[in-house]
C-alpha positions, 0 to 999 in steps of 0.5 A, spaced: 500 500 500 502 506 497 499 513 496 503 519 493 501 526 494 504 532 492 506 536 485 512 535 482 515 542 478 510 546 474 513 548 467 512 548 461 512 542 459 508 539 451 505 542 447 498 542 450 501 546 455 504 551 450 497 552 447 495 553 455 499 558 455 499 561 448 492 561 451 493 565 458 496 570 454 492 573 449 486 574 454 489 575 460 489 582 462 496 585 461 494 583 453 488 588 454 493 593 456 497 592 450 493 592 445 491 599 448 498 602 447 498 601 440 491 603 440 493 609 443 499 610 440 495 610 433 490 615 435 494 622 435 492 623 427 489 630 429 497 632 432 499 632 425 495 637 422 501 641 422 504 637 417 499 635 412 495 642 412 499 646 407 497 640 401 491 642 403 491 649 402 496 648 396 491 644 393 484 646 394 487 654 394 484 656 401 486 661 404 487 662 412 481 664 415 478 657 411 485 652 413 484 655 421 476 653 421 478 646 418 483 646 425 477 647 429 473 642 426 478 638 427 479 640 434 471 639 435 471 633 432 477 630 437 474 632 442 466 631 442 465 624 443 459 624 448 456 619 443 462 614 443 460 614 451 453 613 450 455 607 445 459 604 450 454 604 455 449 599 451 455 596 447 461 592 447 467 595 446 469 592 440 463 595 437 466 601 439 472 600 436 469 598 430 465 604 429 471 608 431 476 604 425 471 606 419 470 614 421 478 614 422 478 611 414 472 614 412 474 622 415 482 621 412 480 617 405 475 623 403 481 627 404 485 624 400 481 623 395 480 631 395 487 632 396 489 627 391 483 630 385 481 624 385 475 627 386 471 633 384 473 640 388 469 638 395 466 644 398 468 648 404 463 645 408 464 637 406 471 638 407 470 640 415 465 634 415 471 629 413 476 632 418 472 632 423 469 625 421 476 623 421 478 626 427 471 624 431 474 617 431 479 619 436 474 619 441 472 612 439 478 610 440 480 612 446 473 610 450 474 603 447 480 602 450 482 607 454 475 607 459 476 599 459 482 599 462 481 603 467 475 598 469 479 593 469 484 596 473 481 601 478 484 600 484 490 604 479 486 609 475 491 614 475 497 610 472 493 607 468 490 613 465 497 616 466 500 612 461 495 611 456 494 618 455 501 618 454 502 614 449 496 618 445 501 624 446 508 621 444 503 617 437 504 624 433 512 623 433 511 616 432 506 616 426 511 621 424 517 617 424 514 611 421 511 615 416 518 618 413 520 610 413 514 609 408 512 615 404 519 618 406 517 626 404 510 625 400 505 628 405 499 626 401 501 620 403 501 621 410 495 623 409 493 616 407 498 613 412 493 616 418 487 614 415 488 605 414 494 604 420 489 606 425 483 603 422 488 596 421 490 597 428 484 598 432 481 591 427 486 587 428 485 587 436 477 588 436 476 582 440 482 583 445 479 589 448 473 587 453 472 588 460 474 583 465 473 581 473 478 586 476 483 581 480 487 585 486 495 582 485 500 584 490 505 586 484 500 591 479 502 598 480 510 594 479 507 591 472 504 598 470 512 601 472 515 596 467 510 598 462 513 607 464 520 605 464 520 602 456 515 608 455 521 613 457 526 609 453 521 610 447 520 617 449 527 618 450 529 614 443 523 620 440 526 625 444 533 624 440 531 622 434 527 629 433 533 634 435 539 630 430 532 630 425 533 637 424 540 638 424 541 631 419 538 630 412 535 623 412 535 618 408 528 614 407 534 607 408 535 610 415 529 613 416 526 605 416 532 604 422 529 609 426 522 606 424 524 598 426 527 602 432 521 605 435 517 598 432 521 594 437 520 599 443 513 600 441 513 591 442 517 590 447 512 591 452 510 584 450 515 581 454 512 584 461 505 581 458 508 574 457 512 574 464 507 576 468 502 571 464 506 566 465 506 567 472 498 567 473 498 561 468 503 557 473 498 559 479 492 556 476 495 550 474 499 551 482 491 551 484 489 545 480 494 541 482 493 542 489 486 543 491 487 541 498 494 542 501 491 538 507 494 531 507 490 524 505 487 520 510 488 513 509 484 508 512 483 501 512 477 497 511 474 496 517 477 502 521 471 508 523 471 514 520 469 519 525 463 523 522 464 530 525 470 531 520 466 528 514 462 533 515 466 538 516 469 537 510 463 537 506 461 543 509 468 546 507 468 544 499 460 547 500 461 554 503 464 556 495 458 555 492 453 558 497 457 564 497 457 565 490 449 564 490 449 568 495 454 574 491 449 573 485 443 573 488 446 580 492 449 583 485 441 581 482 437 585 487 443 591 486 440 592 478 433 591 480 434 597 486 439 601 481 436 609 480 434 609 473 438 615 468 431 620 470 431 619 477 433 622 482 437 628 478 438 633 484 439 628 489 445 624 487 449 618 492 455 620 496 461 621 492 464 615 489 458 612 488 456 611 481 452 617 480 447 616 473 449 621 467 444 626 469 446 626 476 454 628 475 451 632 470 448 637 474 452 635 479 456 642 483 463 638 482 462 638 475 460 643 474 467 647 478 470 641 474 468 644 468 470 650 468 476 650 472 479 645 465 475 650 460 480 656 463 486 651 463 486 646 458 484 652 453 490 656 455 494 651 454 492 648 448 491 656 445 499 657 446 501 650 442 497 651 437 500 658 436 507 656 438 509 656 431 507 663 430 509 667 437 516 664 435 516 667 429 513 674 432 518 674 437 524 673 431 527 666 434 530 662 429 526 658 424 530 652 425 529 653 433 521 654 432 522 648 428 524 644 433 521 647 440 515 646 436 517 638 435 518 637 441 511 639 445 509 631 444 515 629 448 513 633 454 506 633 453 508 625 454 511 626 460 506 630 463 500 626 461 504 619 465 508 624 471 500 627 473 497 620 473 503 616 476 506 622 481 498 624 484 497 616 484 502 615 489 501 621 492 495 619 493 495 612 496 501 614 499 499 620 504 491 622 501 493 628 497 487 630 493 488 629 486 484 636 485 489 640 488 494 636 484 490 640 477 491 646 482 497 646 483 498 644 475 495 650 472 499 656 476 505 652 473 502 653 466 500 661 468 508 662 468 509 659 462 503 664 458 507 669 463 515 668 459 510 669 453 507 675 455 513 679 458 518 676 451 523 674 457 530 672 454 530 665 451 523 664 454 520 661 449 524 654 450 523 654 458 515 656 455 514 650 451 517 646 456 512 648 462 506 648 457 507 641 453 508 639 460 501 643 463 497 641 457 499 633 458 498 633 465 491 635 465 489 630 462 490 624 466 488 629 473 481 631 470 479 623 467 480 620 474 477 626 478 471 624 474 472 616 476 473 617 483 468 623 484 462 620 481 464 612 480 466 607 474 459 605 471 457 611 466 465 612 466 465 612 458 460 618 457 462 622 463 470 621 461 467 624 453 463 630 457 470 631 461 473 632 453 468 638 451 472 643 455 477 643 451 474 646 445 470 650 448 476 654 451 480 654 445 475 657 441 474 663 447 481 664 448 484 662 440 479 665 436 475 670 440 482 673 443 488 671 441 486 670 434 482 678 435 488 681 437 493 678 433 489 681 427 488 687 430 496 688 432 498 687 425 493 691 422 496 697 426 503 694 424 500 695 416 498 702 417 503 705 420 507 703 413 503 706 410 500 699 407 493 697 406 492 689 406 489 686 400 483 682 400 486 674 401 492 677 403 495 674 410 497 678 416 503 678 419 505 681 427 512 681 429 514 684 436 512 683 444 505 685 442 502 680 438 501 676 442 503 680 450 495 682 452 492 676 449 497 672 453 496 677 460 488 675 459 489 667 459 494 667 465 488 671 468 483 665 466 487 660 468 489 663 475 482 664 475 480 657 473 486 654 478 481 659 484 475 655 481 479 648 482 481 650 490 473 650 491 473 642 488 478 641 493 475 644 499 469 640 497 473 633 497 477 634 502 473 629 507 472 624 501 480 623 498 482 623 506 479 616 506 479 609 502 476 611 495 478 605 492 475 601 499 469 599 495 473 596 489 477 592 493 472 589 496 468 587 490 475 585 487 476 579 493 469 577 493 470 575 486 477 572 487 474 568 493 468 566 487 472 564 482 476 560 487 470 557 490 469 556 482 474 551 481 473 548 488 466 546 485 468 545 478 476 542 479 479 535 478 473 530 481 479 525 484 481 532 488 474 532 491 473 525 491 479 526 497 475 531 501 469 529 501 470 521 502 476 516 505 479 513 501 478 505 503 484 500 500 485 493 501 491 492 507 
């Protein structure tokens, strides 16, 4: 008589186990993660505008007035995307990203249609329709993947925000550098170019982007800081490449070994997938091996079995099931008392809770949320989209506007994935509000329209820096204070609402102001010289003036905004002192004591056999 307990070493071992792995890997939630980075990292077509826009105006003779409305359309179109959240909320993301991937072909086809004479001369009208189809698809793509992966990951919100957004910021300089390796200087192609890879990336991970269980491990916010540290290399490679660009002509040949460079970066998260996967993979074939570490009973025929331990363990592999019945028996009872979107609009649930989409629209904290991003998020994104002009203005060299130009994506980068990282760790850490985090950035990015303002020696270098970096870092803190503040179940809508803000201050503060005064200077400019501006001619302002008083208003405005964020920190002062993540954590170990009980109930029929029964063998 001889009994044999224990497992020997869990590895790799056939092919079945290959498969199993294989398997574990592609729908495992680090894959999800993946594949949103290459998601993201397509989706900033509407960054390159700048490259593309004079074959535009070139061809179909436009003047500026038109190719700015064309730039506002885009703007609109980018970030308006309450209907891309209101898709998701009744349907999958797949069906999202779906969507998202035929606008982006159909938008940016359209005009390279028209750019190429391919078809008739559109009209004015149908080509602000195209480019903004075109650049709506960004909001497809961000609410498929991007709202996904903070509901998968809600515990670490922040950085998972933090590092996609940032991935969104560096995909203007990594399309640029793939496109140069393909089309090398035919930027009619590039219009083409974003038009099919980010519908072909979005089709190709179509069913790898979903929502799944949120399972707390001890190692996520170290998994998370893998995937930074090879976002910074591909930042930094970005960052190197952008400056010997400018001063070195390129090849197309070298072009392409810059191109298989960022390729490889932009892949090598998959490593990090495939160790963390491995591990998890080896802990359920752990699990399975070994259902019960208790010891086997061995007893010979006739020998009593005492019945008081029997039961206990049926009670023991019973317990699972009861719970889980219990679970859903509770999640059931939960949807059937759940407030429908029209009800009780004016009396919303604690913060934290999920509110409905009207209950955090008329929400007071919305509201001070949206008006204090209208202020900052406007101003910042005034002063990039005129960075290439102030520099011009103030008579710096064209080849450093060229450059400083260039790198606002890196630094937009690294202050998308310092806010959410940073305001994570100082937020779990020692409970430090992530408004005051949004507080704190916009009196930052109020000295960087101040170095504008005042033309201070060289300030515009310092001043693209602190702005790129303001602009990105907003982005992140808006987006999570919006998730914590009124919950995780209409996220997809709300994180859309949140995007609003930044059209509505752009088109306040560049066009009403900015673009207002910078005509009026230069038509001063022209008188003064005696000249008249002909009709269609551009204007030209150079000096301090140009852009000095529009720049003193939008300080003005994002201090005042900053003020206005002040009150959203007053009035969440309790809230961010205690457990916000309390209620996700516990949802998340009750459905990993399910799943256990799960493969209890459902595992090898000879492990239960050895709890519930003796084993009775011949002496």
């Amino acid at each position: 008589m001889a009994v044999v307990g224990g497992a020997g070493p869990i590895g790799v071992q056939g092919w079945g186990d290959i498969k199993s792995l294989s398997i574990q890997c592609i729908t495992g939630r680090w894959f999800v993660v993946f594949a949103s980075f290459l998601i993201m990292a397509a989706a900033g077509a509407t960054y390159m505008f700048g490259l593309y826009s004079g074959d535009i105006k070139t061809t179909l003779g436009y003047d500026q007035s038109t190719l700015n409305l064309l730039s506002f359309f885009k703007d609109f179109g980018s970030n308006v995307g309450v209907l891309s959240g209101l898709i998701n909320e009744l349907c999958p993301p797949w069906i999202v990203l779906a969507i998202g991937a035929v606008l982006n072909f159909l938008g940016y086809f359209m005009i390279w249609l028209s750019v190429t004479k391919k078809i008739p001369r559109p009209q004015v009208w149908q080509m602000c329709l195209y480019i903004c189809i075109g650049a709506n698809s960004q909001s497809f793509a961000n609410t498929g993947s991007l709202v996904t992966c903070v509901k998968n990951f809600p515990e670490s919100r922040g950085v998972v925000l933090g590092i996609l957004k940032g991935y969104v910021g560096l995909s203007g300089a990594i399309i640029t550098q793939l496109y140069f390796a393909i089309y090398y200087n035919d930027t009619k192609g590039l219009i083409l170019f974003i038009g099919w890879l980010p519908a072909a990336i979005s089709f190709v991970f179509l069913r790898t982007i979903r929502y799944m269980k949120p399972v707390r491990r001890p190692n996520e916010l170290k998994v998370f800081y893998n995937f930074l540290y090879i976002s910074l290399g591909l930042a930094g490679f970005l960052l190197v490449m952008i400056i010997i660009e400018k001063r070195v002509h390129f090849t197309q040949s070298e072009y392409g070994v810059s191109a298989a460079m960022v390729t490889f970066l932009m892949f090598l998260p998959l490593a990090v997938v495939f160790f963390e996967e491995y591990k998890i993979w080896q802990g359920k074939k752990l699990e399975l091996v070994d259902l019960d570490p208790k010891p086997l009973k061995i007893v010979t025929q006739g020998e009593k079995v005492n019945p008081d331990e029997a039961t206990k363990i049926v009670d023991s592999v019973s317990a699972p099931k009861v719970k889980e019945i219990g679970i859903v028996s509770n999640e059931i009872a939960q949807e059937d008392n759940s407030t429908k979107w029209w009800q009780n609009v004016f009396s919303p649930p604690p913060r934290g809770e999920d509110y409905t989409i009207l209950q955090a629209l008329f929400s007071i904290d919305m509201l001070i949320l949206f008006v204090a991003c209208i202020c900052g998020v406007g101003g910042t994104l005034t002063a990039i989209d005129n960075l290439g002009q102030i520099g011009t203005s103030l008579r710096y060299p064209k080849r450093s506007i060229s450059t400083f130009v260039s790198l606002v994506s890196i630094w937009n980068y690294l202050g998308r994935v310092f806010s959410g990282f940073v305001s994570e760790h100082f937020l779990t850490k020692y409970k430090f509000p992530r408004p005051l985090m949004l507080t704190l950035t916009m009196l930052l990015s109020c000295v960087g329209h101040l170095l504008i303002a005042f033309d201070v020696p060289n300030g515009l270098y310092v001043a693209s820096v602190i702005i790129g970096f303001c602009f990105g870092a907003q982005w992140p803190l808006l987006f999570a204070i919006i998730s914590e503040l009124f919950g995780l179940k209409y996220y997809a809508t709300l994180y859309n609402f949140g995007s609003v803000a930044s059209p509505l201050g752009l088109y306040v503060l560049n066009v009403k102001i900015t673009g207002h005064l910078y005509d009026k200077e230069a038509k001063k400019q022209l008188a003064a010289l005696g000249l008249q501006r002909k009709e269609g001619q551009e204007l030209n302002c150079v000096g301090v003036n140009c852009f000095k008083l529009s720049f003193i208003i939008i300080t003005v405005a994002t201090f005042i905004g900053a003020i206005v964020s002040l009150i959203l920190v007053a009035r969440t002062r309790k809230f961010y002192k205690g457990d916000i993540y309390k209620r996700y954590r516990e949802e998340a170990t009750v459905d990993q004591e399910t799943e256990m009980g799960t493969k209890v109930e459902n595992g090898d029929k000879t492990g239960q056999d050895a709890k519930i029964g003796q084993h009775v063998v011949s002496a």
